[in-house]
PDB file with SEQRES, HELIX, SHEET and CRYST1 records, atoms N, CA, C and O in Angstrom:
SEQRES   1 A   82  UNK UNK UNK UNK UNK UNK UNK UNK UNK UNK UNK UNK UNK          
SEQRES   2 A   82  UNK UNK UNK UNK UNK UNK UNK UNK UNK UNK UNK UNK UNK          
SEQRES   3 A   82  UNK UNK UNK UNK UNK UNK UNK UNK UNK UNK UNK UNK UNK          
SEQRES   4 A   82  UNK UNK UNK UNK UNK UNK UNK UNK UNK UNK UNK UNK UNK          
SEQRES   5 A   82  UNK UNK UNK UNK UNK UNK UNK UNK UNK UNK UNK UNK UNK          
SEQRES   6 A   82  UNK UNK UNK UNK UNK UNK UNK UNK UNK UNK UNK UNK UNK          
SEQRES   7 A   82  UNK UNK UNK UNK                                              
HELIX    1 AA1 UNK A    6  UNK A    8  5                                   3    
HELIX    2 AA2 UNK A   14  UNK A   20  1                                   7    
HELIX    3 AA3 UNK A   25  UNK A   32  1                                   8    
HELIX    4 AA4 UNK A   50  UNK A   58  1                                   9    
SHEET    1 AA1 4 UNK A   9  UNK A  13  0                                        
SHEET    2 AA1 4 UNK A  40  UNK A  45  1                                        
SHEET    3 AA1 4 UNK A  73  UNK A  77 -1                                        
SHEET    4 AA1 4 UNK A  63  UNK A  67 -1                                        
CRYST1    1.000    1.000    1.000  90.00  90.00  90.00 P 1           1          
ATOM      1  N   UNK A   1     110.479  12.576 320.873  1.00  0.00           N  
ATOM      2  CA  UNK A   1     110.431  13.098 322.229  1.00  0.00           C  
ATOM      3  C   UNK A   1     111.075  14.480 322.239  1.00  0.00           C  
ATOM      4  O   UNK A   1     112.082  14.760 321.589  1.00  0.00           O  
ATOM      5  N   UNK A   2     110.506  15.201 322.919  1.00  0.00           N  
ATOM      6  CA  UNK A   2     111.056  16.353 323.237  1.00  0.00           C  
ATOM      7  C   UNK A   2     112.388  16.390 323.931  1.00  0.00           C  
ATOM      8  O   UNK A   2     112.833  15.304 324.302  1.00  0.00           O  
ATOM      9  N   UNK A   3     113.106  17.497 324.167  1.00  0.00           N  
ATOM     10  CA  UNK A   3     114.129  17.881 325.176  1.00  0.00           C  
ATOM     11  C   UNK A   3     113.903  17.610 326.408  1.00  0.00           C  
ATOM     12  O   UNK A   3     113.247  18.413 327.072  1.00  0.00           O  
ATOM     13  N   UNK A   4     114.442  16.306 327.046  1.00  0.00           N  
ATOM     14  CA  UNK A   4     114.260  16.458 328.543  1.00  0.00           C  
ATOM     15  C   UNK A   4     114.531  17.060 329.432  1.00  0.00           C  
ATOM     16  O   UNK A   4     115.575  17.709 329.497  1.00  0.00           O  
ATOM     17  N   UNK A   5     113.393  16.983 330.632  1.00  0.00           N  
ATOM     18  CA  UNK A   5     114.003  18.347 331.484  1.00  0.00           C  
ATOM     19  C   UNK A   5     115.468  18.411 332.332  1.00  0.00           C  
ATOM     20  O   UNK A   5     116.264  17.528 332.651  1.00  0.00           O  
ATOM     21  N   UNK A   6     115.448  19.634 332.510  1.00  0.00           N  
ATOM     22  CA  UNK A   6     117.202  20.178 332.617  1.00  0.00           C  
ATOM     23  C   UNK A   6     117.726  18.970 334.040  1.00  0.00           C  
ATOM     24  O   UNK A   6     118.812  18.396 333.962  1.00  0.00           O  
ATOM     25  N   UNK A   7     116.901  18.774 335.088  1.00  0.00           N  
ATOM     26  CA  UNK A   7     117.290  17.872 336.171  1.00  0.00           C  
ATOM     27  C   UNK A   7     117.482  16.355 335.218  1.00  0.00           C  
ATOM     28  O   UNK A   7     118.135  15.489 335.800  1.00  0.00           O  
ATOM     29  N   UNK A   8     116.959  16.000 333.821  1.00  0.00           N  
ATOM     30  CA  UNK A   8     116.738  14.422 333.632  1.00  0.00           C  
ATOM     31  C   UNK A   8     118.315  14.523 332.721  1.00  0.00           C  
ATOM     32  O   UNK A   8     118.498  13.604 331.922  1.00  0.00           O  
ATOM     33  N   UNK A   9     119.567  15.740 332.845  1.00  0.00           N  
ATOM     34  CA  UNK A   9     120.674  15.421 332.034  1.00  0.00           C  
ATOM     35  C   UNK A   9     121.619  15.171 332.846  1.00  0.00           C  
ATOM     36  O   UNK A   9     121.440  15.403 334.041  1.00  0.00           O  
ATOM     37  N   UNK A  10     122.798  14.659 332.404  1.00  0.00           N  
ATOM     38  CA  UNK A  10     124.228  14.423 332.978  1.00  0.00           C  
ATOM     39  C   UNK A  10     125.149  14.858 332.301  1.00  0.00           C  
ATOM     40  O   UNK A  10     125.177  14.954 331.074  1.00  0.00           O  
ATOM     41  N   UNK A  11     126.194  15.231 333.277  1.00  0.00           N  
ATOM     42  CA  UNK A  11     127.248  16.605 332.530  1.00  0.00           C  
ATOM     43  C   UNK A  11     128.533  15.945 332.360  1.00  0.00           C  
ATOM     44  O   UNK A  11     128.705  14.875 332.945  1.00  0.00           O  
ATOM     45  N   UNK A  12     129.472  16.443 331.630  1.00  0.00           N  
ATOM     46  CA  UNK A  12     130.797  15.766 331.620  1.00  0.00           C  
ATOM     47  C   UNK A  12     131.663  16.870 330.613  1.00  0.00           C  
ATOM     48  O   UNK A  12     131.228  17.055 329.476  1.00  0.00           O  
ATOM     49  N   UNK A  13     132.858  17.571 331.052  1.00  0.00           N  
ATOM     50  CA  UNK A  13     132.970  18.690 331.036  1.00  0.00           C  
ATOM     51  C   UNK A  13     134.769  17.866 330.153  1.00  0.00           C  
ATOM     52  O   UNK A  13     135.721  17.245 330.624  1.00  0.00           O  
ATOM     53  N   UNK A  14     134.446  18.287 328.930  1.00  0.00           N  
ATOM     54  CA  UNK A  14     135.779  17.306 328.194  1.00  0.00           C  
ATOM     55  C   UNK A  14     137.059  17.744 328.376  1.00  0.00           C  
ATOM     56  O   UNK A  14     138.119  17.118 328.379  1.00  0.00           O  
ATOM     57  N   UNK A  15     136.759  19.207 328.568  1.00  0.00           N  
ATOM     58  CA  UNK A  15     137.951  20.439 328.834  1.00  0.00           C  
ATOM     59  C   UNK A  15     138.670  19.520 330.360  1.00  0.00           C  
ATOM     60  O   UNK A  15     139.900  19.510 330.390  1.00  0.00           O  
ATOM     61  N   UNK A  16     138.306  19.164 330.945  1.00  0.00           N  
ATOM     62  CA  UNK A  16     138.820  18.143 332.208  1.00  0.00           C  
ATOM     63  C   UNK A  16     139.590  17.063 331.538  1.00  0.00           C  
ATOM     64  O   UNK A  16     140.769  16.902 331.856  1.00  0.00           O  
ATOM     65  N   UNK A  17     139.074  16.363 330.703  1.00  0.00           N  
ATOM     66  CA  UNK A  17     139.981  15.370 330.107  1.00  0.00           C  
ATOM     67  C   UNK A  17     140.989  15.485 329.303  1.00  0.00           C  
ATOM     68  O   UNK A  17     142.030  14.829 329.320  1.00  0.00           O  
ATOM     69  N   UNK A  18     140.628  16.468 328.470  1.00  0.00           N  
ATOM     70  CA  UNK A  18     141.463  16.832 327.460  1.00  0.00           C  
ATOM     71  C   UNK A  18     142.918  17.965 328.047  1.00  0.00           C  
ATOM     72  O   UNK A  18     143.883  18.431 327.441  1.00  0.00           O  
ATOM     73  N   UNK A  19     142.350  18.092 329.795  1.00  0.00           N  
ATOM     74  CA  UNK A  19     143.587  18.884 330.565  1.00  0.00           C  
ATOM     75  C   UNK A  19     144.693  17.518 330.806  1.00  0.00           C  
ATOM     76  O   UNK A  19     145.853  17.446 330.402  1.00  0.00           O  
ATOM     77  N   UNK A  20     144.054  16.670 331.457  1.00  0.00           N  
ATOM     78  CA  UNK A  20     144.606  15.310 332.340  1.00  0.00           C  
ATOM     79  C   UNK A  20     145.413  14.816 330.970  1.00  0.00           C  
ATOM     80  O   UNK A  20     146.536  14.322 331.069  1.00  0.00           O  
ATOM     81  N   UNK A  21     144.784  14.979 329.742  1.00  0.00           N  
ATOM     82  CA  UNK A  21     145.528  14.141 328.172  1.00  0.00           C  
ATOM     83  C   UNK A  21     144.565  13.085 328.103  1.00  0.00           C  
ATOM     84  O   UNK A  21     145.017  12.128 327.475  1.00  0.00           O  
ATOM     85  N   UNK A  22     143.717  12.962 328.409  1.00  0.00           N  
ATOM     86  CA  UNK A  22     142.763  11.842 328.179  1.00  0.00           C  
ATOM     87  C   UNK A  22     141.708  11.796 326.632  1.00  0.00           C  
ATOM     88  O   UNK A  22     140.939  12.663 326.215  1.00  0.00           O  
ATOM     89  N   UNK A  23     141.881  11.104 326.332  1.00  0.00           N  
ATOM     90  CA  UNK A  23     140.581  11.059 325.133  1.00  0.00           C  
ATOM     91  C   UNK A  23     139.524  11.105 325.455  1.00  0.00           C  
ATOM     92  O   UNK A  23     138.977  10.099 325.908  1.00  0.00           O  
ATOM     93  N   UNK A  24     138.849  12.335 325.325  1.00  0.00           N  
ATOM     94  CA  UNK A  24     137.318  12.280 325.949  1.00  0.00           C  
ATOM     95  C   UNK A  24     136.013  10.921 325.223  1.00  0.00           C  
ATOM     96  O   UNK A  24     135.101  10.325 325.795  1.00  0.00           O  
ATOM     97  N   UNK A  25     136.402  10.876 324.070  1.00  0.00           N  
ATOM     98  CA  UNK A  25     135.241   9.801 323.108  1.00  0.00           C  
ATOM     99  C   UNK A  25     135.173   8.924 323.788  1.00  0.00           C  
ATOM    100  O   UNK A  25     134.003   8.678 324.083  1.00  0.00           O  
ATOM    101  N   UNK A  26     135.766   8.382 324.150  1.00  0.00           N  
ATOM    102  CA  UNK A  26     135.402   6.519 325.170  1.00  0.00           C  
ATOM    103  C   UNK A  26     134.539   7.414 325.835  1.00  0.00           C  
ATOM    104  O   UNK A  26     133.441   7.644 325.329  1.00  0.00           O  
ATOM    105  N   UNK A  27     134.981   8.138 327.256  1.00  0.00           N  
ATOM    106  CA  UNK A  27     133.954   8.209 328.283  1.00  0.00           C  
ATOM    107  C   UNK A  27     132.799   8.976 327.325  1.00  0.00           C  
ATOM    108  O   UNK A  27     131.855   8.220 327.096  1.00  0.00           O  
ATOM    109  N   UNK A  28     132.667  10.271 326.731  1.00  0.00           N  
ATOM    110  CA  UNK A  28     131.546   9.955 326.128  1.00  0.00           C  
ATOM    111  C   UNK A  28     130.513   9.241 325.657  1.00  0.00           C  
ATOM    112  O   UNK A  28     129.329   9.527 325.838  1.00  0.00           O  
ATOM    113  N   UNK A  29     130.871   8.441 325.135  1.00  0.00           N  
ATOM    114  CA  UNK A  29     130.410   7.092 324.391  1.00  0.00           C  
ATOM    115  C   UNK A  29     129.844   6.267 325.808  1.00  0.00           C  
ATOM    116  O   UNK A  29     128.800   5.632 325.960  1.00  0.00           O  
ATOM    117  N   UNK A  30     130.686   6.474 326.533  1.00  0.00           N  
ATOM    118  CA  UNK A  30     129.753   4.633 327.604  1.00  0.00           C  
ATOM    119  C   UNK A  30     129.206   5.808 328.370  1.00  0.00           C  
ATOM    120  O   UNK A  30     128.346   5.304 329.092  1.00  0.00           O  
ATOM    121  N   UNK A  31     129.249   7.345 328.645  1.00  0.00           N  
ATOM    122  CA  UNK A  31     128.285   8.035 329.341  1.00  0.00           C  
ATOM    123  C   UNK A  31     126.562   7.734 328.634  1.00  0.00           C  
ATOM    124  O   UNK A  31     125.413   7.512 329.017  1.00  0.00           O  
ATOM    125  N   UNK A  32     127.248   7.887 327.552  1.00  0.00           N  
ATOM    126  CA  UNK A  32     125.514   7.919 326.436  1.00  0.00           C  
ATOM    127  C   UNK A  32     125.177   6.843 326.453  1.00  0.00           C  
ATOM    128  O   UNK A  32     124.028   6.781 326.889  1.00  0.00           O  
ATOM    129  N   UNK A  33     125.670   5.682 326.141  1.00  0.00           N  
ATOM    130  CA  UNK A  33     125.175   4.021 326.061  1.00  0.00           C  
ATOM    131  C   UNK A  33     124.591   3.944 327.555  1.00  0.00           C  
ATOM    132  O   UNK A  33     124.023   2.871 327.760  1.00  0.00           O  
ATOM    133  N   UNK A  34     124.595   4.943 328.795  1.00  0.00           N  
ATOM    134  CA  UNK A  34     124.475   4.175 330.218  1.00  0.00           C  
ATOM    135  C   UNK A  34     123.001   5.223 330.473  1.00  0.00           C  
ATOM    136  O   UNK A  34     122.441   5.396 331.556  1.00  0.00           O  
ATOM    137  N   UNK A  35     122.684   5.704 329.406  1.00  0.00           N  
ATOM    138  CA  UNK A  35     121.286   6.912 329.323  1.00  0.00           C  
ATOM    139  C   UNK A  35     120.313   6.324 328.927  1.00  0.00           C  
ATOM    140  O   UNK A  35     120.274   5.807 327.811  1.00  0.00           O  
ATOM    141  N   UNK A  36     118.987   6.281 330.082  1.00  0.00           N  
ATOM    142  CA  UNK A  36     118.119   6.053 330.212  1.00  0.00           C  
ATOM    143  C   UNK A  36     117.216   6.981 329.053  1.00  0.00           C  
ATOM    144  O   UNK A  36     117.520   8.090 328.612  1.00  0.00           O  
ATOM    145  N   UNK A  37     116.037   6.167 328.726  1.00  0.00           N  
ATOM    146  CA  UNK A  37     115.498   6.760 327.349  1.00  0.00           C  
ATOM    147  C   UNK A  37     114.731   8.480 327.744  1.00  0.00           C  
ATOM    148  O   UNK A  37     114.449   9.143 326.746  1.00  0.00           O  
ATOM    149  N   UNK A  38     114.472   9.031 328.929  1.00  0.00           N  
ATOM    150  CA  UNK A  38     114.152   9.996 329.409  1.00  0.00           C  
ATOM    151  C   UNK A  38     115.629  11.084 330.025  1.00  0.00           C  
ATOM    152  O   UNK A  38     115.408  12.223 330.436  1.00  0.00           O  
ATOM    153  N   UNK A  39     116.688  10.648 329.995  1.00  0.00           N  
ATOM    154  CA  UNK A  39     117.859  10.924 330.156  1.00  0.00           C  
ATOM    155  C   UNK A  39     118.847  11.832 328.860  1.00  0.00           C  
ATOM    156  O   UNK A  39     118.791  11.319 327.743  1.00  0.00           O  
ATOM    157  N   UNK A  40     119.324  12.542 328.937  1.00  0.00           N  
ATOM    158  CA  UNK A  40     120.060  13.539 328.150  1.00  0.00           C  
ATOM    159  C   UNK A  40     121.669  13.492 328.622  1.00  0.00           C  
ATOM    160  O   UNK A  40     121.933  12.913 329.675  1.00  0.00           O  
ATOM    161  N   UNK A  41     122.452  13.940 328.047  1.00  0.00           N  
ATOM    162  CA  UNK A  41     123.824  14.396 328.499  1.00  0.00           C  
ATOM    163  C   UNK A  41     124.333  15.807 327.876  1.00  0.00           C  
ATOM    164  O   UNK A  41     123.885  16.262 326.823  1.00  0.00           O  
ATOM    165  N   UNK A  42     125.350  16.450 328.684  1.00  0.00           N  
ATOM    166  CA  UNK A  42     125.174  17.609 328.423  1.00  0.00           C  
ATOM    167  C   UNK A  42     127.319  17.840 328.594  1.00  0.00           C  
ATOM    168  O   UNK A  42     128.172  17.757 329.477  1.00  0.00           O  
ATOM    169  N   UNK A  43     127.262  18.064 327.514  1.00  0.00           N  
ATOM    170  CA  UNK A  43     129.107  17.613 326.922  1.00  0.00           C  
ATOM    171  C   UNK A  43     129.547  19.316 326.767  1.00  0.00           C  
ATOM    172  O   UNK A  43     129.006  20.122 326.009  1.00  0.00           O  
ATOM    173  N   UNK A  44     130.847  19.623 327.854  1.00  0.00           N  
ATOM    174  CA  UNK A  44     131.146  20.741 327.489  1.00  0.00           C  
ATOM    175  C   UNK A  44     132.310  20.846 327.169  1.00  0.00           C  
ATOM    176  O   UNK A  44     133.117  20.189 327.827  1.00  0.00           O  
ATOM    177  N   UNK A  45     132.712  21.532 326.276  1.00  0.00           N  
ATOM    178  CA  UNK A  45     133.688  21.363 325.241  1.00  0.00           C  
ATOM    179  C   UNK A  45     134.724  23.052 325.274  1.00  0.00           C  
ATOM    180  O   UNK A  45     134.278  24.189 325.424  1.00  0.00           O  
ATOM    181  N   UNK A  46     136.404  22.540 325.041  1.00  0.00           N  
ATOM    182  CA  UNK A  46     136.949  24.152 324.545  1.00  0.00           C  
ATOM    183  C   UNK A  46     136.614  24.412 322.468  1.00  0.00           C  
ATOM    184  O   UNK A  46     136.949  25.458 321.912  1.00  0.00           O  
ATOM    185  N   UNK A  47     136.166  23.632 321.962  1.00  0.00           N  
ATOM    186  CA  UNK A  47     136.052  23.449 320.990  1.00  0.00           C  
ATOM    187  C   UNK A  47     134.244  22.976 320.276  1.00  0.00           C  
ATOM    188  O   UNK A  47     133.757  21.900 320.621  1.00  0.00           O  
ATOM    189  N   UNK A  48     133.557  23.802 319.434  1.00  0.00           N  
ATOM    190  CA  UNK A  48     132.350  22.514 318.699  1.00  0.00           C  
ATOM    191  C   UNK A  48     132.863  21.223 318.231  1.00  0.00           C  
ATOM    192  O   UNK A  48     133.705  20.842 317.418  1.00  0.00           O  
ATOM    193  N   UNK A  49     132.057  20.711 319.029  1.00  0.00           N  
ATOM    194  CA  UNK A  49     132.360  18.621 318.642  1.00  0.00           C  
ATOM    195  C   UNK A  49     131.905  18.272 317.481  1.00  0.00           C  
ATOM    196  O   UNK A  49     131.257  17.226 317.481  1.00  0.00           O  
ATOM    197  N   UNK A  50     131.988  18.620 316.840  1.00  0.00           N  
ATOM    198  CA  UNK A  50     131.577  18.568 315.424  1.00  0.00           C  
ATOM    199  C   UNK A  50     131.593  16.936 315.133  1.00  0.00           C  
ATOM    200  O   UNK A  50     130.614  16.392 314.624  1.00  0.00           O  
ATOM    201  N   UNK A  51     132.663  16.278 315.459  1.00  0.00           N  
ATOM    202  CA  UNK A  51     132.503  14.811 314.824  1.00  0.00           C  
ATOM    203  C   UNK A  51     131.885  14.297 315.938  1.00  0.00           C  
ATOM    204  O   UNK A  51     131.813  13.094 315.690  1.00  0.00           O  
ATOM    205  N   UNK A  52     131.407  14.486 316.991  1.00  0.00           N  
ATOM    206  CA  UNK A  52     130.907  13.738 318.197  1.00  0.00           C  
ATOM    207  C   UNK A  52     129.200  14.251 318.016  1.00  0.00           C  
ATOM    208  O   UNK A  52     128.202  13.667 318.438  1.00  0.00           O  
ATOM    209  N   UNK A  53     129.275  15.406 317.321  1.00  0.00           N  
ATOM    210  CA  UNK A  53     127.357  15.844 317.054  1.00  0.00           C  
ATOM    211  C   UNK A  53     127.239  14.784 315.954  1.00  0.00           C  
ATOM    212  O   UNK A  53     126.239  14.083 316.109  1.00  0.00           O  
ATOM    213  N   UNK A  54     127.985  14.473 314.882  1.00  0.00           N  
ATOM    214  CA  UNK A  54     127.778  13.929 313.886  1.00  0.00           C  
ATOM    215  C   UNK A  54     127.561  12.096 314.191  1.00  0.00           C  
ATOM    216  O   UNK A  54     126.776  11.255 313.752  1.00  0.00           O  
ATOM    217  N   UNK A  55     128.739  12.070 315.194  1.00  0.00           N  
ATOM    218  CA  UNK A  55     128.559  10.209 315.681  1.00  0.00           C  
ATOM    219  C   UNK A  55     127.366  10.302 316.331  1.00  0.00           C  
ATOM    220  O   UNK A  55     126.725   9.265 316.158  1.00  0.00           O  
ATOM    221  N   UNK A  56     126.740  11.172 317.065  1.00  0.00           N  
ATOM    222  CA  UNK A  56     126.031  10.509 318.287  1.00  0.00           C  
ATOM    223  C   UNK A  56     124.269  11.352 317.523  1.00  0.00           C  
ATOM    224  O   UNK A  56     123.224  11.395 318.171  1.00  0.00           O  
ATOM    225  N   UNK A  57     124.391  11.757 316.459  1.00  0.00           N  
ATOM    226  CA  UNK A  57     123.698  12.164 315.678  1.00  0.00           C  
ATOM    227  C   UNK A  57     123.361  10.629 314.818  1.00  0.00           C  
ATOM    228  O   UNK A  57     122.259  10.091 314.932  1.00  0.00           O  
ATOM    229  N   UNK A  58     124.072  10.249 314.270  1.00  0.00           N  
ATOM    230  CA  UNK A  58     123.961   8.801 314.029  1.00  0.00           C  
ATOM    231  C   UNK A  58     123.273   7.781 314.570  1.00  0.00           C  
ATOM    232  O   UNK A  58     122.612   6.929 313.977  1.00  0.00           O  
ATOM    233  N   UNK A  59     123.467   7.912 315.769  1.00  0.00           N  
ATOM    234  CA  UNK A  59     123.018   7.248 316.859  1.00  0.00           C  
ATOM    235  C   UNK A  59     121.444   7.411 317.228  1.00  0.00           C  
ATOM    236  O   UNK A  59     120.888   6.473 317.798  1.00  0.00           O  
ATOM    237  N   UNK A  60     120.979   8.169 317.023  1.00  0.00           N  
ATOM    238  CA  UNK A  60     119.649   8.894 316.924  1.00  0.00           C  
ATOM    239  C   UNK A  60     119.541   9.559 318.152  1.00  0.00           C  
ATOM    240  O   UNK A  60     118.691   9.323 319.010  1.00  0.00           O  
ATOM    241  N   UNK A  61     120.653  10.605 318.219  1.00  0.00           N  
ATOM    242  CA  UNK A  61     120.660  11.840 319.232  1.00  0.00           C  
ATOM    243  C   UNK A  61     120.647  13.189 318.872  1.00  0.00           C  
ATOM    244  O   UNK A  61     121.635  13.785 318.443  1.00  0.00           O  
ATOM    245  N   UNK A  62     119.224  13.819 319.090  1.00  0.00           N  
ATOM    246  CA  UNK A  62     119.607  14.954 319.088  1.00  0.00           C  
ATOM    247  C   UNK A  62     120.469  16.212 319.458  1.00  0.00           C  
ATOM    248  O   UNK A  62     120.428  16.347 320.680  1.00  0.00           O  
ATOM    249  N   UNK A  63     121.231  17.180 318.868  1.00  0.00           N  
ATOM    250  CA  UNK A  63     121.896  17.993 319.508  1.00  0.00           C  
ATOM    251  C   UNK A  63     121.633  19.120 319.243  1.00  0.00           C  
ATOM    252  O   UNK A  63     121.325  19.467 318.103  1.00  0.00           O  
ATOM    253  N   UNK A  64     121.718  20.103 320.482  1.00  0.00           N  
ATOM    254  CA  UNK A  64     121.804  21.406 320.898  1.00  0.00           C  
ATOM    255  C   UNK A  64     122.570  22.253 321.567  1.00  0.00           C  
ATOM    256  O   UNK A  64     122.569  22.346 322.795  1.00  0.00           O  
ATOM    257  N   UNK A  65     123.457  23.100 320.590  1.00  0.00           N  
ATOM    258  CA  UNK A  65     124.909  23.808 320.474  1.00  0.00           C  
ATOM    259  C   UNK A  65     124.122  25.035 321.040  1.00  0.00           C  
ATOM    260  O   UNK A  65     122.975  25.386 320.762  1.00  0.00           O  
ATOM    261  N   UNK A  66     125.130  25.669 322.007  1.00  0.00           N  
ATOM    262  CA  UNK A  66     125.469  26.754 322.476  1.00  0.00           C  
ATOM    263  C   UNK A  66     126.921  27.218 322.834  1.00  0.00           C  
ATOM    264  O   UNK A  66     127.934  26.523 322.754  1.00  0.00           O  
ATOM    265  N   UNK A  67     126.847  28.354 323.192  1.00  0.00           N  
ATOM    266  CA  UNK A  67     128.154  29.342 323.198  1.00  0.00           C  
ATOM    267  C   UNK A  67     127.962  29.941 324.707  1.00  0.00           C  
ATOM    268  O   UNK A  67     127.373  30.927 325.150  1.00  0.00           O  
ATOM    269  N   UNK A  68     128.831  28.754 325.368  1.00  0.00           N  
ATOM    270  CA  UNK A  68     129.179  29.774 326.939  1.00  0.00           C  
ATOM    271  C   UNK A  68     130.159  31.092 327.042  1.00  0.00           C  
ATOM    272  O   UNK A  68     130.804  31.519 326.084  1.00  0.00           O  
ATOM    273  N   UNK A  69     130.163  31.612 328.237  1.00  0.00           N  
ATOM    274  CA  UNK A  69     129.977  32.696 328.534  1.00  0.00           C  
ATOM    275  C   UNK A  69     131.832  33.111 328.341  1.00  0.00           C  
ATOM    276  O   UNK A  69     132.270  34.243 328.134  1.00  0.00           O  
ATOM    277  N   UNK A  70     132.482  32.108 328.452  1.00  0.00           N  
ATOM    278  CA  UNK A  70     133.906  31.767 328.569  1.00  0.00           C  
ATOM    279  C   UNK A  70     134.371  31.341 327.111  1.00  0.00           C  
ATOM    280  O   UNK A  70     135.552  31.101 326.860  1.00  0.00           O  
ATOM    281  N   UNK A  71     133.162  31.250 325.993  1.00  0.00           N  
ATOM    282  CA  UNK A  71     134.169  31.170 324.832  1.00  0.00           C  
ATOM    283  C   UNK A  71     133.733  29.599 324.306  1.00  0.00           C  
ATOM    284  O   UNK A  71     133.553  29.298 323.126  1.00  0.00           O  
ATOM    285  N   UNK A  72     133.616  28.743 325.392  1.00  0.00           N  
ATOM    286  CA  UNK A  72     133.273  26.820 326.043  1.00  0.00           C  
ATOM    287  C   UNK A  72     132.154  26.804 324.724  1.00  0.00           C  
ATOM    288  O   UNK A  72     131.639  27.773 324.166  1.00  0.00           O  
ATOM    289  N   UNK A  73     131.975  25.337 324.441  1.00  0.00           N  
ATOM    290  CA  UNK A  73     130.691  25.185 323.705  1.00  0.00           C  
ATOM    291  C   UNK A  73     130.395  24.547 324.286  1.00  0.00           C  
ATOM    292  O   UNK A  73     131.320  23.926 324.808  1.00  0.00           O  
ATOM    293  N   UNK A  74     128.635  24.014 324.826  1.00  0.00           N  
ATOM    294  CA  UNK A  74     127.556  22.892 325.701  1.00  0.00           C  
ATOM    295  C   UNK A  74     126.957  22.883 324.492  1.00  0.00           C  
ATOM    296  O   UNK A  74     126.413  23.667 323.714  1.00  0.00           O  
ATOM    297  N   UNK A  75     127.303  21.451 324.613  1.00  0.00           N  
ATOM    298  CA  UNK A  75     126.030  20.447 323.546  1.00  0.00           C  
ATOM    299  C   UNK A  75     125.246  19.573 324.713  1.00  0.00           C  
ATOM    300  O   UNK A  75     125.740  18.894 325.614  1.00  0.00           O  
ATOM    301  N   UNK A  76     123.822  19.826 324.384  1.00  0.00           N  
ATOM    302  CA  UNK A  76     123.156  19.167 324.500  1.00  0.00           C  
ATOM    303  C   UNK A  76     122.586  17.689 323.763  1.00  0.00           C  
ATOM    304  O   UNK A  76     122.316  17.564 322.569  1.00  0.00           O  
ATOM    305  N   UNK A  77     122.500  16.759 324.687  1.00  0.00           N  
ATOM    306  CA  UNK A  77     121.744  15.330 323.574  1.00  0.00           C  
ATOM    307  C   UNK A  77     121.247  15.019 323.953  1.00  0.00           C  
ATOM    308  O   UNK A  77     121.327  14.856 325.171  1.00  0.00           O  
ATOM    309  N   UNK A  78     120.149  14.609 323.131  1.00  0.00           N  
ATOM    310  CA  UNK A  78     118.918  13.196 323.864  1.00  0.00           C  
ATOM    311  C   UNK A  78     118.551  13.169 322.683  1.00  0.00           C  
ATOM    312  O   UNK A  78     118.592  13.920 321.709  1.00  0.00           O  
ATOM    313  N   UNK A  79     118.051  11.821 323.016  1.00  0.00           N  
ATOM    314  CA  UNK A  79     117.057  10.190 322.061  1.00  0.00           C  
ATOM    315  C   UNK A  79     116.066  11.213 321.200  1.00  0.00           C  
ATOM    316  O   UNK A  79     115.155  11.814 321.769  1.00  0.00           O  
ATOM    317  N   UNK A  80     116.300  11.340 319.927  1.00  0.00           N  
ATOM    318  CA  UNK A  80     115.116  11.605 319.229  1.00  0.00           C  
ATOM    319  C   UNK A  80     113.892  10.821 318.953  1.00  0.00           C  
ATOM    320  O   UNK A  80     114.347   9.880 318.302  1.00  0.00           O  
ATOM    321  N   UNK A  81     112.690  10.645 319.044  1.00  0.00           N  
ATOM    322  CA  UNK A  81     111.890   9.685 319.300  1.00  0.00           C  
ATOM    323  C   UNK A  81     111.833   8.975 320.335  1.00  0.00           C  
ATOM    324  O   UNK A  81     111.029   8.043 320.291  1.00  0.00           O  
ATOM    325  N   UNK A  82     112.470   9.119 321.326  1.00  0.00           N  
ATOM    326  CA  UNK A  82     112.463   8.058 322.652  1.00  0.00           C  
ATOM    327  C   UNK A  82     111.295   8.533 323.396  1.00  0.00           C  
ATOM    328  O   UNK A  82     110.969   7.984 324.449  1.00  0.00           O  
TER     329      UNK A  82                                                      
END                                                                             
């Protein structure tokens, strides 16, 4: 499957959690397990998630790294083959 369209993703911005002291991976993780097979999530980060492209790469999710405007990295994911 292709990249779904930009309205079919859900956002979750880790730089929020990782302010509060929270471990972002749980909510990651049950954000993606709760994604419909036409559904994407869209993870923004002060850092590349390097081990979270690699887990959820595993998973059979594609990802797509960019470089916001602030320095931030947005990964994109969705279901490869879904």
């Amino acid at each position: 499957m292709s990249q779904p369209a930009m309205s079919r993703f859900k956002r979750i911005d880790a730089r929020q959690l990782l302010a509060r002291g929270e471990e972002p991976l749980p909510v990651i993780q049950a954000r993606v397990q709760a994604l419909k097979p036409d559904e994407g999530l869209i993870v923004v980060a002060p850092f590349l998630p390097s081990p979270l492209i690699e887990a959820l790469g595993s998973q059979g999710f594609t990802p797509k790294c960019e470089r916001g405007q602030d320095g931030e990295w947005i990964v994109y994911f969705w279901r490869a083959g879904a």
